[in-house]
Structures are given as structure tokens and as C-alpha cells.
C-alpha positions in Angstrom: -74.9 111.7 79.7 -78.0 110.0 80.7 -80.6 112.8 79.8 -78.6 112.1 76.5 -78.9 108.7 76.0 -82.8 109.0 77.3 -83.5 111.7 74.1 -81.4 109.3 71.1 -81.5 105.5 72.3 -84.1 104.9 69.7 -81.7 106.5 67.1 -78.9 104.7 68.6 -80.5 101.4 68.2 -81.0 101.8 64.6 -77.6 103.1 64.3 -76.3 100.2 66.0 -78.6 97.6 64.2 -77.1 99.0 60.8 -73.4 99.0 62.0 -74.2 95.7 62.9 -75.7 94.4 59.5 -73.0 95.9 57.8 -70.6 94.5 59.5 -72.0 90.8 59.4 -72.6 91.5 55.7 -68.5 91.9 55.5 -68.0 88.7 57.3 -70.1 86.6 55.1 -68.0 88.1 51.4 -65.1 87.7 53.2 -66.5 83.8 53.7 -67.5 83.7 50.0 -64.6 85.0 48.6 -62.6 82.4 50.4 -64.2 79.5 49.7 -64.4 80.4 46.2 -60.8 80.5 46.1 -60.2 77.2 47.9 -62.5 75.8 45.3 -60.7 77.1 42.1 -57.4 76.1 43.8 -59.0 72.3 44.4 -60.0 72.9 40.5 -56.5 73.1 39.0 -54.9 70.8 41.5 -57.3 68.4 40.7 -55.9 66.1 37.2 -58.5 65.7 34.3 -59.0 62.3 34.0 -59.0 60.8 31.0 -61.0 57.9 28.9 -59.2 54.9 28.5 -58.0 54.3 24.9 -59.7 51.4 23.1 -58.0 49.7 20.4 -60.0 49.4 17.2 -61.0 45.6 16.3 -58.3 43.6 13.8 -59.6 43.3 10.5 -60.8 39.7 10.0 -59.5 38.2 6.5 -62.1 36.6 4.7 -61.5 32.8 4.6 -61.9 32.8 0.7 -58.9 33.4 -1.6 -59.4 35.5 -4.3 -59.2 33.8 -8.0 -59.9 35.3 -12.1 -62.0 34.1 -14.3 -62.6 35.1 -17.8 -66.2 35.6 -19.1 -66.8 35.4 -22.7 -69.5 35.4 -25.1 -73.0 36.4 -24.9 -72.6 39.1 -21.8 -73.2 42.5 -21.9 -69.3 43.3 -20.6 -66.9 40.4 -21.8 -63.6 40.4 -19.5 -61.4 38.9 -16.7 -63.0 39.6 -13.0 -61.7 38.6 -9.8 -64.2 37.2 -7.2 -63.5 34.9 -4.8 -63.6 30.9 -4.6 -66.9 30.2 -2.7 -68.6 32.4 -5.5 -70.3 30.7 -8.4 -71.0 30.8 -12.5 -74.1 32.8 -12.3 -72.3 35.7 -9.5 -69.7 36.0 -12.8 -72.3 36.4 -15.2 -73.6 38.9 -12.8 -70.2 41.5 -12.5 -69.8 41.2 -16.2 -73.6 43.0 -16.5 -75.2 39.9 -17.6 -77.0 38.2 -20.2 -77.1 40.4 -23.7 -80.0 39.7 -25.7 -78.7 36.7 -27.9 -77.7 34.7 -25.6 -78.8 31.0 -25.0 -77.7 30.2 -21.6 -79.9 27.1 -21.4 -76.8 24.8 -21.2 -74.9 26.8 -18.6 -74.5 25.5 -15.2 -75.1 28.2 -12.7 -74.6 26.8 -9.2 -71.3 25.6 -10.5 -68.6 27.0 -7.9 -65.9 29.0 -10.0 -62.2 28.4 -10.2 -59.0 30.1 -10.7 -58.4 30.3 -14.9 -61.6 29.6 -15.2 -63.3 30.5 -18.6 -66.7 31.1 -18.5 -68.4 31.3 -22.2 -71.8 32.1 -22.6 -73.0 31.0 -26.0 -75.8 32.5 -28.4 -78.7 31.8 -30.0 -77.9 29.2 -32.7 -75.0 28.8 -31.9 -74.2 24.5 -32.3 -72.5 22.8 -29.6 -69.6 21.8 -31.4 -69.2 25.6 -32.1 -69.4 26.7 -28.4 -66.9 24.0 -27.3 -63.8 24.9 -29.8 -64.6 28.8 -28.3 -64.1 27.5 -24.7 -60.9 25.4 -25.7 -59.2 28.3 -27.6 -60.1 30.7 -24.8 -58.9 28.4 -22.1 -55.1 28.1 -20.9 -53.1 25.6 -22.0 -53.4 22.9 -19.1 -50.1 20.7 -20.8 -52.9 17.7 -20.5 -53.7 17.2 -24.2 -57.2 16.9 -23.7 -58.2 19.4 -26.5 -58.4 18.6 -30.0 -58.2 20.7 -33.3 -61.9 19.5 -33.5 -62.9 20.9 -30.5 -64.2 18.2 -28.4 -62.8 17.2 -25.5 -60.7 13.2 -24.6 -62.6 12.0 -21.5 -59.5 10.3 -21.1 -56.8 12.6 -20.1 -59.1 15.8 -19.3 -59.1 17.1 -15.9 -61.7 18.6 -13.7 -61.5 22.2 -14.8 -62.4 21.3 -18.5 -64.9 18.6 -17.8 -67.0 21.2 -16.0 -67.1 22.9 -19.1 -69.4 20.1 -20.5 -73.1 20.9 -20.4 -74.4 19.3 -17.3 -70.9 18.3 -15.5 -70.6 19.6 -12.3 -67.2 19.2 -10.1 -68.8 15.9 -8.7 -69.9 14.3 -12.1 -66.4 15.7 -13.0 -64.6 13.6 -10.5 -66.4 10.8 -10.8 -65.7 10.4 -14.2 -62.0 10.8 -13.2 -62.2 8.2 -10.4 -64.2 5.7 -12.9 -61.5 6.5 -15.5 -58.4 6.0 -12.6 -60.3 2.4 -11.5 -61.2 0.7 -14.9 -58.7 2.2 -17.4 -59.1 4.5 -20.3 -62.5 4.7 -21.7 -62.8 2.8 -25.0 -65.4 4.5 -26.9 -67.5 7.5 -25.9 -70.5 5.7 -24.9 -68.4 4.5 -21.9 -69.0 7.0 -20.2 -72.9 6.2 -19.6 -70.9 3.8 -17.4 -70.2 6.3 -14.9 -72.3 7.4 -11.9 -74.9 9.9 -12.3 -73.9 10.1 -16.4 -77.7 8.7 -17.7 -78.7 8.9 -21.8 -80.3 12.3 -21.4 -76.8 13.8 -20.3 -74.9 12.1 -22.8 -77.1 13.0 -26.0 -75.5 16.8 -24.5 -72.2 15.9 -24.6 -71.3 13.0 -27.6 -71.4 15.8 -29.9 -68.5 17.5 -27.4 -66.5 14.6 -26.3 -63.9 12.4 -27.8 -61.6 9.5 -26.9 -57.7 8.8 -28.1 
């Protein structure tokens, strides 16, 4: 047995070292294999967590109410648009395409903020004022107030806010301080009475005694 182990241990050696490798080669799939499965198991045990939900923002209403008006006259697209209260003459002139090419909008008051009902009439060239006022008081709602007349001027004495501001150079504070002037001292007695009121000089009322009337 010796003389035998003497003539082979080198091949022996080998042998073993191979037996061996192999063998520590099994050891360490076996290892792989295992883990690999613990780590697919801890995969599907493990719940997907989700993103929270949020909750889309609330629509925030606009603080404006929505009103009509009525544009007439001298605009490329004549008709009733709705904007909204905080919105003025010249944004209604605007959605109706604006200005065609006759018009005269020298007397129209642009910053003037616009109101529900409100007619909006744009005159044209050569038109007279006279003219342009009986086409605002026929296109305008009946208020129940009186204020029109079949000659198309308006009485300063009953008229109310929304038809004052149809006068050339009345605003909603000329407008109410005609009213307040009117509520204080009594009816006006003739039309130059109205020079009486605040802010109402001769240069406005040479626009409007050719619009105005009182009964």
C-alpha cells in the first residue's frame, strides 16, 4: 500500500484538490439558490405601498356676477354679450369686434363700468346727438321710470342711474350726484339747473342740453 501511495500521491493530490473544488463549488449554488428564494419570498410578502391620494384644489368662483349688455350701432358684430360686472364699455366694444369704419366714438365713455340691461350704442359719423339718443331710448328696456320722451331726450328729473350714464360725459358718479342734488333741492326747474350740480361745468352741458329735458 505504501510503495503505492509513494508512485500516485502527486496524482492523488490533484484528484483530491478537484473533488474538493467541486464539492465547495456545490455548496456555494446550493447557498445562492437559497437565498434567492428567501429573497423572492420577502418580495411577495412584502405589500406595494402606495402614494397617497391628493385631492384636486376646489374651483374658486370668480367674485364677479355675470350680466348682458346689448351693443348697437357702429360695431363690426352688433348683439347681446355677457361679460361680467367689473368689466367696462370699451371690453364690450372689444367682444362685439369693434369699431367699423363709420363710427364716431368721440362721445363714448370707455372706462364706464358696464351693467346688467345695459345698451351700449355706438354712433356714426354725422350722426346728430338728438339722433343717437332716441336710438339708445328705443333700444333700452322699459325702466317703468318715465324718463324717456317721444323726442328722445332724457327728464333729469325722474331718470335713474343706468340712463344718465348714457349721456355723453356722465359717469356713475356724475350720475349719482345729479340724483343726490335732485333728492336734496327738489326737481330741477329748467335744464340749465343742472350746471348746479357737482362736477356738471358749461363744457359738459353744451353735450347734453341738446339730450336732456325737464317735466
Amino acid at each position: 500500500m505504501q510503495p503505492f501511495l509513494e508512485k500516485y500521491k502527486k496524482q492523488l493530490a490533484i484528484l483530491g484538490g478537484v473533488v474538493a473544488a467541486v464539492l465547495i463549488y456545490l455548496l456555494f449554488l446550493d447557498d445562492s439558490r437559497h437565498s434567492a428564494a428567501i429573497e423572492t419570498i420577502d418580495q411577495m410578502t412584502i405589500p406595494a405601498i402606495e402614494e397617497p391620494t391628493t385631492n384636486p384644489e376646489p374651483e374658486i368662483e370668480s367674485e364677479y356676477r355675470p350680466l348682458m349688455v346689448d351693443v348697437k350701432g357702429a360695431v363690426k358684430y352688433p348683439g347681446v354679450y355677457t361679460l361680467s360686472e367689473e368689466q367696462r364699455v370699451i371690453d364690450a366694444v372689444e367682444a362685439a369686434g369693434g369699431y367699423s369704419d363709420d363710427a364716431n366714438p368721440v362721445l363714448i365713455n370707455h372706462a364706464q363700468r358696464l351693467q346688467d340691461e345695459m345698451v351700449i350704442y355706438i354712433p356714426k359719423t354725422g350722426e346728430e346727438p338728438a339722433e343717437v339718443m332716441e336710438q339708445v331710448l328705443q333700444a333700452s328696456p322699459s325702466t317703468g321710470s318715465g324718463s324717456g320722451s317721444a323726442s328722445g331726450k332724457i327728464n333729469i328729473n325722474n331718470a335713474m342711474e343706468a340712463e344718465l350714464t348714457q349721456l355723453p360725459g356722465i359717469g356713475p358718479s356724475k350720475a349719482g350726484a345729479i340724483i343726490q342734488h335732485r333728492s336734496e333741492h327738489g326737481d330741477f326747474q329748467v335744464i340749465d339747473d343742472l350746471k348746479k350740480v357737482t362736477g356738471i361745468g358749461d363744457k359738459t352741458f353744451e353735450q347734453l342740453k341738446d339730450l336732456i329735458e325737464v317735466k
